[in-house]
C-alpha positions in Angstrom: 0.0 0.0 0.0 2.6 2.5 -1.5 -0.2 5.6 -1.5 -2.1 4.5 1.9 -1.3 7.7 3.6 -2.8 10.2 0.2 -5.9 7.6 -0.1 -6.7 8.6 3.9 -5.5 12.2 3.7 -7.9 12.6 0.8 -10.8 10.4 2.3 -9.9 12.7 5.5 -10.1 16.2 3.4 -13.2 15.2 1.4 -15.1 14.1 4.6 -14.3 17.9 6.6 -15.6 19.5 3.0 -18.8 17.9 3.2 -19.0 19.1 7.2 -18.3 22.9 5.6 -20.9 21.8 2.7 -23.6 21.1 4.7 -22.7 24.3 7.3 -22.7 26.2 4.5 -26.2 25.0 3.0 -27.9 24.3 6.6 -26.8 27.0 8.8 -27.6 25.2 11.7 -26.1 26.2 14.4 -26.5 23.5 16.6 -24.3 21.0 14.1 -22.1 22.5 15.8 -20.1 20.0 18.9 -21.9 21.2 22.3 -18.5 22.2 23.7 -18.0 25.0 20.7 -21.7 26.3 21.5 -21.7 26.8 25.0 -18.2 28.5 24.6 -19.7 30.8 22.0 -22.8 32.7 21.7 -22.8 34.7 18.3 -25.4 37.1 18.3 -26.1 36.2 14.4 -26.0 32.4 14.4 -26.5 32.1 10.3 -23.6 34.6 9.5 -21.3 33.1 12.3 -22.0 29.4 10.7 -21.4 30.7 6.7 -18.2 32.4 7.8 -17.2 29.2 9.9 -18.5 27.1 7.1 -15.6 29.3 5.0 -12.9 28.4 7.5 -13.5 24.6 7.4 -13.7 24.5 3.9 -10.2 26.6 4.0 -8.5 24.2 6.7 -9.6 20.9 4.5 -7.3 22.2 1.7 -4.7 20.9 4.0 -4.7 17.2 3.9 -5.9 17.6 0.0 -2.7 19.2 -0.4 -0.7 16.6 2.0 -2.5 13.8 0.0 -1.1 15.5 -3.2 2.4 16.0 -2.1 2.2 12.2 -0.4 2.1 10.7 -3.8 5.9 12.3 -4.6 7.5 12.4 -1.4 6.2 11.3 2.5 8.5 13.6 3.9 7.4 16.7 1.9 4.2 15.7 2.9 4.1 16.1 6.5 5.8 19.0 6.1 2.9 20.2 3.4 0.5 19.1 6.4 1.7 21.1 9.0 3.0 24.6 7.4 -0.7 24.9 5.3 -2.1 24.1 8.5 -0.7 26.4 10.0 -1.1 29.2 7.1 -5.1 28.2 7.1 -5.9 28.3 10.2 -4.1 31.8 10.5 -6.2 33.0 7.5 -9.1 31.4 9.0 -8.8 33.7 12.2 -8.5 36.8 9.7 -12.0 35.5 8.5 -14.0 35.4 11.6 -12.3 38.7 13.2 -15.3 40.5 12.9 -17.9 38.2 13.7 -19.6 37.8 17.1 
């Protein structure tokens, strides 16, 4: 199983885009985990779940692009993994700055 870590990076990336998908097209903000809505009351809940819907969609471009890399080189991969973590998550707290 040469590609075993791509197959489950990109099985790993697809499943968190359909989570953002269905924020995205639900709204709901109660598919949220219980622990994240207790520790957050937005005062908009639709807005707050788009914009987080953004982020999560944003932060599952990460093991896509591990998954990618993984087929040349494991090594470059993990590396992929963690600095476009990293990057995304940092963009993903520029996205919900203003939202409360």
């Amino acid at each position: 199983m040469e590609y075993g870590y791509s197959i489950l990076m990109g099985i790993f990336a697809a499943a968190i885009l359909l989570y953002a998908g269905l924020m995205a097209l639900t709204k709901d903000y109660n598919m949220l985990p219980l622990r994240a809505r207790q520790s957050v009351k937005p005062k908009d809940p639709k807005r707050y779940m788009t914009q987080l819907s953004k982020v999560v969609a944003l932060v599952a471009a990460s093991p896509a692009l591990s998954a990618l890399t993984g087929l040349w080189n494991m090594i470059a991969a993990v590396i992929v993994l963690i600095g476009s973590m990293v990057l995304f998550i940092w963009i993903g707290t520029k996205i919900m700055k203003g939202i409360e």
